[in-house]
C-alpha positions in Angstrom: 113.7 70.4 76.8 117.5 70.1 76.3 119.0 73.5 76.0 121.0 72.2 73.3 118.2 71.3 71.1 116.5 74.9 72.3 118.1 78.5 71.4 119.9 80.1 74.0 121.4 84.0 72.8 122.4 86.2 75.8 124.7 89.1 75.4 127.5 90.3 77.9 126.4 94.1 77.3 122.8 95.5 76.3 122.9 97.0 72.8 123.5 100.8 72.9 120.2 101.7 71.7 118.3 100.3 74.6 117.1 102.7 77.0 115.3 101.4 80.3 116.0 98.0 82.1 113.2 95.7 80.7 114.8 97.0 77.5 118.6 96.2 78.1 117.7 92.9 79.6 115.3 91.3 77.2 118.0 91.8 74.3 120.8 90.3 76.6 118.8 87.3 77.2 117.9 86.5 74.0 114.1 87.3 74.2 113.5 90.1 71.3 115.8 91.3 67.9 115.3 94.2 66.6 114.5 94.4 63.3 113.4 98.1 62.9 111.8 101.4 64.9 109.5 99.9 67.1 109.6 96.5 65.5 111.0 93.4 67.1 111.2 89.5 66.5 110.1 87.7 69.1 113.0 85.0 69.5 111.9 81.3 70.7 112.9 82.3 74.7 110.7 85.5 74.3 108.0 83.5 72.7 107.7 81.4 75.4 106.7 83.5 78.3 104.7 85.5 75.6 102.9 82.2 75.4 102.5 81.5 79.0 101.1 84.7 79.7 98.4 84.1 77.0 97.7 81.1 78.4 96.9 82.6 81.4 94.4 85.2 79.8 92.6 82.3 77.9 91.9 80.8 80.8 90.4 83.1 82.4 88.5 84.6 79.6 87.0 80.9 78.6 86.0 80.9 82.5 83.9 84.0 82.6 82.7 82.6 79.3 84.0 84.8 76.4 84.1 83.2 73.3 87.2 83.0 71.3 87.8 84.1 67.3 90.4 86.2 65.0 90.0 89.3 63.7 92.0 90.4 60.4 95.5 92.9 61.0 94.1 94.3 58.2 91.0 96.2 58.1 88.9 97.8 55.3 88.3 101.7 56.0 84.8 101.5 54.8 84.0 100.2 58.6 86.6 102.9 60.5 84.6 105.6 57.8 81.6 104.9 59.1 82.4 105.0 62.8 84.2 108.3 62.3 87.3 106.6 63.4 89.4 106.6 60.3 89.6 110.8 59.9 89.4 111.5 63.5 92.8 109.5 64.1 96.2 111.0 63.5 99.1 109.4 62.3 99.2 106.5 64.6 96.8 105.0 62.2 98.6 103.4 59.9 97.0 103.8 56.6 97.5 101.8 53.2 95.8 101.1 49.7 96.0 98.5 47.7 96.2 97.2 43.7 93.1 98.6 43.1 93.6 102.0 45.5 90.7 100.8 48.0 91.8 102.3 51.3 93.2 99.7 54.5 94.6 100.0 57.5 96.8 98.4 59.7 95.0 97.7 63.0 95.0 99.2 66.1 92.3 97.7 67.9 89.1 96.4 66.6 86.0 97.7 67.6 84.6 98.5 64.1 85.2 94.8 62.8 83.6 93.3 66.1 80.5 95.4 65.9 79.9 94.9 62.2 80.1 91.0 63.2 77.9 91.9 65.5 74.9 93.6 64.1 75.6 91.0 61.4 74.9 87.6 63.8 73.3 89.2 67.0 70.0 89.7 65.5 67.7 88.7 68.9 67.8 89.2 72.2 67.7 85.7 73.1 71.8 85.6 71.5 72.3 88.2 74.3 74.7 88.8 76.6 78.0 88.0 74.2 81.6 88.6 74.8 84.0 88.0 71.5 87.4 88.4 72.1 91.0 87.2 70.2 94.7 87.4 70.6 95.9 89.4 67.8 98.9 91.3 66.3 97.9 95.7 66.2 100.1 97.8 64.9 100.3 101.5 65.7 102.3 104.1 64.2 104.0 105.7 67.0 105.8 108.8 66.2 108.6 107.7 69.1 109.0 104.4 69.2 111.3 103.6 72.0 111.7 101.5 75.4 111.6 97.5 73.6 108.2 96.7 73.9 107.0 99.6 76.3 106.1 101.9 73.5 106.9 99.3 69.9 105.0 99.8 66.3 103.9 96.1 66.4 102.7 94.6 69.8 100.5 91.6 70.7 97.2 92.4 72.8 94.0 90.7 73.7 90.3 92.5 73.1 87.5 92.2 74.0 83.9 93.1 73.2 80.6 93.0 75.3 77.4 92.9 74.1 74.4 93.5 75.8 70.7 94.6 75.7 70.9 97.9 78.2 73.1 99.2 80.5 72.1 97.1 83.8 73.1 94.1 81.4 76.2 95.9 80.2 77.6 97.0 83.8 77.1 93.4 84.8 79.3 92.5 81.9 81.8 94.9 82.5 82.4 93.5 86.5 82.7 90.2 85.3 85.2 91.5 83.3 86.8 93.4 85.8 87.2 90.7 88.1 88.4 88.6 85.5 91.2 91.3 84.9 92.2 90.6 88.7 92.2 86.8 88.6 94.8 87.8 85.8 97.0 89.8 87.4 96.9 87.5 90.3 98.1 84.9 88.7 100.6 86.5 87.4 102.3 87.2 90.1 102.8 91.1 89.8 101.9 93.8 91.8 99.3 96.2 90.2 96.2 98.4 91.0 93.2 98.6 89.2 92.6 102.6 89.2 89.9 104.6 87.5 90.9 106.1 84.6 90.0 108.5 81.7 88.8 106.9 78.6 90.5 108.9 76.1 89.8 108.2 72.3 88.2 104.8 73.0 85.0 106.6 74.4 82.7 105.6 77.2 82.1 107.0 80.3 83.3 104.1 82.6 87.2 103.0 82.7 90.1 101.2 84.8 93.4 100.7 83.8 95.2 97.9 85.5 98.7 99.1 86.6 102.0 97.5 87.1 103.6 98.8 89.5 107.1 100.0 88.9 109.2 103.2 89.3 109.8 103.1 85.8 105.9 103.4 84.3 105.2 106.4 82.4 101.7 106.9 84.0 101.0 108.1 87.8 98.9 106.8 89.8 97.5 108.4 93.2 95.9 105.9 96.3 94.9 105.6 99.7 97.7 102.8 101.3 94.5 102.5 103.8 91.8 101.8 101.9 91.0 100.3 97.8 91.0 104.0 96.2 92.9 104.2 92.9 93.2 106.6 90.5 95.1 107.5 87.3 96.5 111.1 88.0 94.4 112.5 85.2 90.9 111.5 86.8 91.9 111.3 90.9 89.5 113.9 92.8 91.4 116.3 94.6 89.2 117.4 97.7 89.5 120.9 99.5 93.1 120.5 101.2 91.5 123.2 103.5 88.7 122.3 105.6 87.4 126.0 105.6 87.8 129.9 104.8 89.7 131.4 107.4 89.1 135.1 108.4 90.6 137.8 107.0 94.0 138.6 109.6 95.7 141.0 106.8 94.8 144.0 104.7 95.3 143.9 100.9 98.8 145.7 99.5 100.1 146.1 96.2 104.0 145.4 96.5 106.6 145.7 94.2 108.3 142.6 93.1 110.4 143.2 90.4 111.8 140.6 88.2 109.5 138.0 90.6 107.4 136.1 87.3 106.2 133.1 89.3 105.1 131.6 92.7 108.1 130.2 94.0 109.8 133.7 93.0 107.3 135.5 94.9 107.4 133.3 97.8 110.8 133.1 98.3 111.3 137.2 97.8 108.3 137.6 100.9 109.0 134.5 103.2 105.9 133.2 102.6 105.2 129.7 102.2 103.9 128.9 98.3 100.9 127.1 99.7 100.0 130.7 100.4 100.0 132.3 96.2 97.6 131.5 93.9 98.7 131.3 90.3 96.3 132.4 87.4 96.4 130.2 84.3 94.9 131.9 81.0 92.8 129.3 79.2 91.5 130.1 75.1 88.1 128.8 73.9 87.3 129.3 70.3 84.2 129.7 68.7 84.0 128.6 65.2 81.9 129.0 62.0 80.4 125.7 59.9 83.4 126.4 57.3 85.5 125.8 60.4 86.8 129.7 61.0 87.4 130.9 64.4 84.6 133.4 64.4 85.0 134.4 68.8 87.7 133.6 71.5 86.6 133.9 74.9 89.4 134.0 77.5 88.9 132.1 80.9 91.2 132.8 84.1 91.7 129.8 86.5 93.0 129.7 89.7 95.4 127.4 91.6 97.6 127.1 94.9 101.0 128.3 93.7 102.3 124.6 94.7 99.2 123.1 92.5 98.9 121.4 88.6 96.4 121.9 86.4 94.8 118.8 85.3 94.4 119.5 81.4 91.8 116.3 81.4 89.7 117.4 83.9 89.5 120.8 82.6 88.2 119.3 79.2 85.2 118.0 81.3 84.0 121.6 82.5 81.1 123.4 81.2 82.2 125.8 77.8 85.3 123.7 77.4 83.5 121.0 76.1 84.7 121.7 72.3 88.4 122.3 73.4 90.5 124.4 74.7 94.0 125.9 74.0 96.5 128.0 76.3 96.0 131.9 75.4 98.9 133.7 73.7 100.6 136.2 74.8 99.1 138.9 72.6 95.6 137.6 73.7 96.9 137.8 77.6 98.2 141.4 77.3 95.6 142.6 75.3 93.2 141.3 77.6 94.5 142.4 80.9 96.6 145.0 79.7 99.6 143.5 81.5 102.2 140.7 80.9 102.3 136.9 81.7 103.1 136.6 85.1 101.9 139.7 87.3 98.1 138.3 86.5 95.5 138.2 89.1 91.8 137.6 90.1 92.0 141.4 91.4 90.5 144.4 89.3 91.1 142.9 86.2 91.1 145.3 83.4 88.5 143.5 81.9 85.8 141.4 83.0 86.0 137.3 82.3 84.6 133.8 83.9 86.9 133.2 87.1 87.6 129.4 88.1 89.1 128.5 91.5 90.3 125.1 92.3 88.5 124.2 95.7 91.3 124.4 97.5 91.8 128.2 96.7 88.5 129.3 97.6 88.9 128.4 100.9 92.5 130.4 101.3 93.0 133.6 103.1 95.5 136.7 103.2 96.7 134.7 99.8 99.1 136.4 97.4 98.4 136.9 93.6 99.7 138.9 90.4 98.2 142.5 90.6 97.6 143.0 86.7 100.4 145.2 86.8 104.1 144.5 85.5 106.3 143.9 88.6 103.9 144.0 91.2 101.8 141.4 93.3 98.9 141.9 96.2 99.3 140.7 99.7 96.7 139.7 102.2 93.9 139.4 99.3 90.5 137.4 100.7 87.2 136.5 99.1 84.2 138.7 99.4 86.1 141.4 100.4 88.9 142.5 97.6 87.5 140.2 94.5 83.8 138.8 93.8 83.4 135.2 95.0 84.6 133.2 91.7 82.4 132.1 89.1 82.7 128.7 89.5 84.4 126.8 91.6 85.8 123.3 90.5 88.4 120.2 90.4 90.8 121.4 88.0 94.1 120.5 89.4 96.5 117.1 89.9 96.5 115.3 92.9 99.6 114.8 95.6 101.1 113.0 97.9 99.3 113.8 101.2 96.0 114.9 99.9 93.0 113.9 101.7 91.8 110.4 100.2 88.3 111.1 98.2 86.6 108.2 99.7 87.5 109.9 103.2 90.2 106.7 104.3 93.6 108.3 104.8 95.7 110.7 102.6 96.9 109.7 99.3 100.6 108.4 97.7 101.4 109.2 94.2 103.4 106.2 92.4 103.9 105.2 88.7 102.6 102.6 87.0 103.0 100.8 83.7 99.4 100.3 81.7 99.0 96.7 81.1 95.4 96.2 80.9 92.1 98.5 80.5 88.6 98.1 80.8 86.1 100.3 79.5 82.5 100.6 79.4 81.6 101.9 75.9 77.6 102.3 75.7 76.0 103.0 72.5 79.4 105.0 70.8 80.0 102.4 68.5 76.8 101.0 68.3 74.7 103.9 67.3 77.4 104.7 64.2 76.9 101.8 62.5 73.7 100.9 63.4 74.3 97.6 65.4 71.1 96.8 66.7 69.2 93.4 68.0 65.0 92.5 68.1 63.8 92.9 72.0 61.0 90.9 73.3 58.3 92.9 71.2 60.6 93.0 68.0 61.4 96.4 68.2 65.2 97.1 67.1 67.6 98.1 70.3 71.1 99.2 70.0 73.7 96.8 72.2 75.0 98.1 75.2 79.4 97.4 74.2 82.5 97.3 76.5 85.9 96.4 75.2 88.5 94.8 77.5 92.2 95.4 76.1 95.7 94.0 77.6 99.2 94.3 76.0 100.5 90.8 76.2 103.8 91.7 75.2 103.8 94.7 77.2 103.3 92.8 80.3 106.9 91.0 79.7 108.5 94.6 79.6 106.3 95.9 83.0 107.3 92.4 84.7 111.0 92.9 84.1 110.7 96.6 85.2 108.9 95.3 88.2 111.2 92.1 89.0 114.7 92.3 88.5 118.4 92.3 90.2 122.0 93.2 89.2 121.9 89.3 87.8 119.3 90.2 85.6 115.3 89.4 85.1 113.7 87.4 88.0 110.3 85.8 86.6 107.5 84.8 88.6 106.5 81.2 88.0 103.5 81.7 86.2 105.2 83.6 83.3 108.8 82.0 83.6 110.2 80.7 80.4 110.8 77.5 82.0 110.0 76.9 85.9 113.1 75.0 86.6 116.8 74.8 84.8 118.9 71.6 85.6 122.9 73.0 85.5 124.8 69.9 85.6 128.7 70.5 85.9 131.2 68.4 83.8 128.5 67.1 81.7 130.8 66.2 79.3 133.4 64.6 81.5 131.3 62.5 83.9 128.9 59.6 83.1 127.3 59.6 86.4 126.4 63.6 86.5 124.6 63.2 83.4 123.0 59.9 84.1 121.3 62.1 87.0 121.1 64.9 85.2 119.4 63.5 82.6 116.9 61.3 84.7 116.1 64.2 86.8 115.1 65.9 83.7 112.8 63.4 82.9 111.3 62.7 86.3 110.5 66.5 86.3 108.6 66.9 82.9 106.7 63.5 84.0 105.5 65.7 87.1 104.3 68.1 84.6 107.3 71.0 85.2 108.7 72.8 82.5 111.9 71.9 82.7 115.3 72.7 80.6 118.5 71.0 80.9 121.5 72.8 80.1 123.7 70.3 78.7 126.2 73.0 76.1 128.9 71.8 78.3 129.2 75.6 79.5 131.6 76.4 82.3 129.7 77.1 85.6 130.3 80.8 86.4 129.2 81.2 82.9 126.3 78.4 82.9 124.9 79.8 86.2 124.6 83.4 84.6 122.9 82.9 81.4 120.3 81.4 84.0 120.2 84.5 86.3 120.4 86.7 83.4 117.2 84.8 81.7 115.6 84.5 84.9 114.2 80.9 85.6 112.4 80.8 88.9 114.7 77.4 90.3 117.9 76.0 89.4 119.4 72.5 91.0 122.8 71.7 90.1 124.1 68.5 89.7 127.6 67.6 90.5 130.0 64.8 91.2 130.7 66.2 94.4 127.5 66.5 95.3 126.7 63.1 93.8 129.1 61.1 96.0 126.7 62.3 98.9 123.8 61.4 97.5 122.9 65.1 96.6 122.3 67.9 94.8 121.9 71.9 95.2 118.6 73.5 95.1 118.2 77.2 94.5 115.3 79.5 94.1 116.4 82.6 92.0 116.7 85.2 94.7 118.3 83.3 97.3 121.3 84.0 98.9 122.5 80.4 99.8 121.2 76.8 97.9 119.8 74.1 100.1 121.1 70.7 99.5 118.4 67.7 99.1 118.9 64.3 98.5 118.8 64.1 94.6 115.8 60.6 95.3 113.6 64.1 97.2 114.4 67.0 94.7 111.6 66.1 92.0 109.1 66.2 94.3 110.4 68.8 96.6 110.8 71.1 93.2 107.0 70.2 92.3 105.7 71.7 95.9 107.9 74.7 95.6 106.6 75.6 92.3 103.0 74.8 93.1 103.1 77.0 96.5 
C-alpha cells in the first residue's frame, strides 16, 4: 500500500467535543467522523484495525467450532413480544414502524432472532451442541452518547449463541467459550481480566466480563495480584474484615453531637477512627396490587462500617427484595423512627423493623451509631448486650482495596476496567418464552440449554488506545495495527536512489506477507514521522540518502527511544522476525 493511493486525515488538535484520550486521538488520526450523537463513520484507517481485530475473533470462533451467519439490524417485535423483551426495555430500544404501522426495532443484540432460528432448524438432539454467531451492526439508543466509541448509538459487536441439551452440555459450551475469549484477548495484545460479573438484563445466573485494563474504564474491578480472583465491584464477595467479635471494653452513652449528620462528622468530632461507626441505610419495599397499586411498604434498616458502600446489586439478590427496592423518603424515615435522616440507629428504635448487618459489622465492638434522636449518637454500643443480634446478617456492601481475597490468597486491589467482552450462561430464559425446544432420545420435547457470547469490536479500538498510548499519540499492538510496518523515505521526490529502495523495500516486505504502507506524499520529515506516531504503526524504517551511501537504513519500533541502523540487504527479514516475536 502506497500512502498516496490510501487516505491519510490527521488533525493538529482533537475536535472540541472529544472528551477522553481514545476519543481525542482517533479523530486526529483519521480513524472515525462524526456524523451525529453517538454516530460515527468509520474512515478507511479506522476500518482497518476494525478489520483486523475481526479477524482475530473469527479465528478463533471457527476454531472452537462456532458456525458463522447474519442476523438482520432490523428486527420484527412480534419475536422481542413474545420474549417479554420489547416492553420490559426502556428507551435504549430503539423502536420504529413501518408503511403499514407493523412495529420494528433497531437491534441491540439478538437473542430472540437466534432462538427462533433455533427452534425452527434444531429439531433433534443429534443437531446438538450448536454455537451460531455473526459480526453485526446494533444500535442502541443511549440517552448520553459520549466518549467516541466508548459509549456510541451505532457500534459493531460479535454474538454468540449456545445451544445445548442440559446444563452439563451447556457449562461445557460456555468454557470453551471462555477460553476462546482468552485466546482473544491474548492475541490482542492487551492487558485484561476476565472477572465475574452480574448479568444484568441479559439474564442467566453465570457471567464474566472480560476487562481492559485502563485508568480510564468506567467499570471497577476488585482482585487478588496473588492469586486468579476477579470480580466486577457489583458481584466481588466482601468477607468479614474482622476475624471476630471483640469483648465489650466500653459502656453504652448517648452523646450529644449537634450538627454531626454523618460518619466522618461524628468521627472526627470524637477522635475515633470511622472504621469504628456504623451507618444505617433506610431501604423501601413495596407491595403492590394486580392493578399495579402500592397496597404495603415495609421499611428495612441496614447496617454498614461508616467507611463502607452499599452494593445496590447485591442487595437486589436478598430475600424480600427480590421484587425491588427503592431508598425510603424522608417522610417514611421520620415517621417511622420518629427522628430525622442522620441521627438513625440499630438502638431502641421507635418502632420495630428487619435489621441487616454487613458481616463485617456484626463482628464490631464499642461501635458508634445514630441514637434515633436529633443531634445525638451512642458510644460503646455492642451486640447482645444494647441491641438484639440482627436479623440477618449478609454481603451487602462494595469491596476495597485491602480486603481479604475471597478465595483466601492475599488482599484485594480495586482498578478500572473498560467492558470489552462478556460471557454469559443464559439457561432456559429465552428458551422457555418462545418455546424453543429439540426431540431427546425418546422423542420427548426438551428446551435448549443457551449462552450468548458478546464483544464490542469497535469498542475494543477505544479500550486499546486508552490502554496504549504516549504524548506522540496511539501505540498499537501488532496484531491490531493498521499496518505493521510504515516505510518514511526522505526526499522521495528529489532522489532516484531513495525511492528505488524505498520502493523495493516495500515490495520485498508485502512478499514476506507484512502489511506494509509506504509514505511516498513527499511530506517533510518532522511532519512525516508524526502522522506515524500519531496513527500508531508498530515499526517505522526510514530510508535516506545518507543512510543509503552506507549501505543502510534506520529501524525503529514505536516506543523506542533511539533507532538501530541495519543494512537495508537485512531489514526485510530482520522486520519479519520482529513482528512475528
Amino acid at each position: 500500500m502506497k500512502a498516496s493511493q490510501f487516505f491519510v486525515s490527521t488533525l493538529k488538535e482533537a475536535p472540541a467535543d472529544a472528551e477522553i484520550t481514545s476519543h481525542k486521538l482517533m479523530m486526529r488520526a483519521g480513524l472515525i467522523k462524526r456524523l451525529g450523537a453517538g454516530i460515527y463513520s468509520y474512515m478507511p484507517m479506522g476500518l482497518r484495525v476494525i478489520r483486523k481485530v475481526e479477524a482475530v475473533i473469527r479465528e478463533e470462533m471457527n476454531r472452537v467450532g462456532a458456525v458463522e451467519l447474519l442476523m438482520p439490524v432490523v428486527q420484527p417485535a412480534e419475536l422481542w413480544q413474545e420474549s417479554g423483551r420489547f416492553d420490559k426495555m426502556g428507551p435504549e430500544l430503539l423502536r420504529l414502524k413501518d408503511r403499514h404501522e407493523r412495529d420494528y426495532l433497531l437491534q441491540p443484540t439478538s437473542e430472540e432472532v437466534i432462538t427462533d432460528i433455533a427452534r425452527q432448524e434444531l429439531r433433534s438432539y443429534r443437531q446438538l451442541p450448536k454455537n451460531f454467531y455473526h459480526i453485526q451492526t446494533k444500535f442502541r439508543d443511549e440517552r448520553r452518547p459520549r466518549f467516541g466509541l466508548m459509549r456510541a448509538r451505532e457500534f459493531t459487536m460479535k454474538d454468540a449463541y449456545s445451544f445445548d441439551r442440559d446444563a452439563q452440555a451447556a457449562a461445557r459450551s460456555y468454557e470453551s467459550m471462555y477460553a476462546a475469549y482468552c485466546s482473544i484477548f491474548d492475541r490482542f495484545g492487551l492487558t485484561y481480566r476476565a472477572v465475574a460479573a452480574d448479568s444484568g438484563a441479559i439474564g442467566g445466573d453465570r457471567s464474566h466480563e472480560f476487562q481492559v485494563i485502563a485508568d480510564t474504564g468506567e467499570d471497577v474491578i476488585a482482585y487478588s495480584p496473588t492469586s486468579n480472583y476477579a470480580a466486577n465491584i457489583e458481584l466481588a464477595e466482601c468477607v468479614p474484615v474482622l476475624g471476630a467479635r471483640a469483648a465489650p471494653t466500653q459502656s453504652m452513652a448517648k452523646i450529644p453531637t449537634p450538627g454531626r449528620a454523618t460518619c466522618e462528622d461524628v468521627a472526627a468530632l470524637l477522635g475515633l477512627p470511622l472504621a469504628q461507626t456504623v451507618k444505617s441505610l433506610v431501604l423501601a419495599t413495596d407491595a403492590r396490587s394486580e392493578r399495579g397499586d402500592i397496597a404495603g411498604t415495609k421499611l428495612w434498616l441496614l447496617l454498614l462500617r461508616g467507611d463502607h458502600e452499599l452494593n445496590e446489586v447485591k442487595v437486589g439478590k436478598l430475600p424480600g427484595f427480590e421484587a425491588g427496592f427503592r431508598f425510603a423518603t424522608v417522610a417514611e424515615i421520620e415517621s417511622h423512627f420518629n427522628c430525622k435522616p442522620g441521627y438513625l440507629g440499630p438502638v431502641r428504635p421507635t418502632r420495630p423493623m428487619t435489621v441487616i448487618a454487613e458481616r463485617t459489622v456484626v463482628n464490631l465492638s464499642d461501635f458508634v451509631c445514630g441514637a434515633n434522636d436529633a443531634d445525638f449518637h451512642c458510644t460503646g454500643v455492642n451486640w447482645g448486650r444494647d441491641l438484639p443480634e440482627p436479623d440477618l446478617v449478609a454481603d451487602i456492601r462494595n469491596a476495597v482495596a485491602g480486603d481479604p481475597s475471597p478465595d483466601g490468597h492475599g488482599v484485594l486491589a480495586v482498578q478500572r476496567g473498560i467492558e470489552v467482552g462478556h460471557v454469559f450462561f443464559l439457561g432456559t430464559k429465552y428458551s422457555a418464552a418462545m418455546n424453543a425446544t429439540y426431540l431427546d432420545e425418546k422423542g420427548k420435547p426438551q428446551l435448549m440449554e443457551m449462552g450468548c457470547y458478546g464483544i464490542g469490536v469497535t469498542r475494543i479500538l477505544g479500550a486499546a488506545i486508552e490502554q496504549r498510548h504516549d504524548m506522540r499519540g496511539i501505540v498499537w499492538p501488532r496484531a491490531i495495527a493498521p499496518f505493521e510496518v510504515v516505510i518514511c523515505p526522505i526526499g522521495l521526490d528529489r532522489s532516484p536512489d531513495v525511492r528505488a529502495a524505498a520502493e523495493a523495500l516495500h515490495d520485498e516486505l508485502q512478499a514476506l506477507g507484512v502489511d506494509v504502507i509506504l509514505d511516498d506524499r513527499g511530506e517533510r520529515p518532522g511532519a512525516m514521522f508524526a502522522d506515524w506516531e500519531l496513527i500508531g504503526i508498530p515499526l517505522r524504517v526510514v530510508v535516506s540518502e545518507r543512510g543509503l551511501k552506507d549501505g543502510r537504513v534506520e529501524l525503529q519500533g514505536r516506543q523506542e527511544v533511539e533507532p538501530s541502523r541495519p543494512a537495508l540487504l537485512d531489514v526485510a527479514a530482520l522486520v519479519r522476525a520482529r513482528l512475528q516475536s
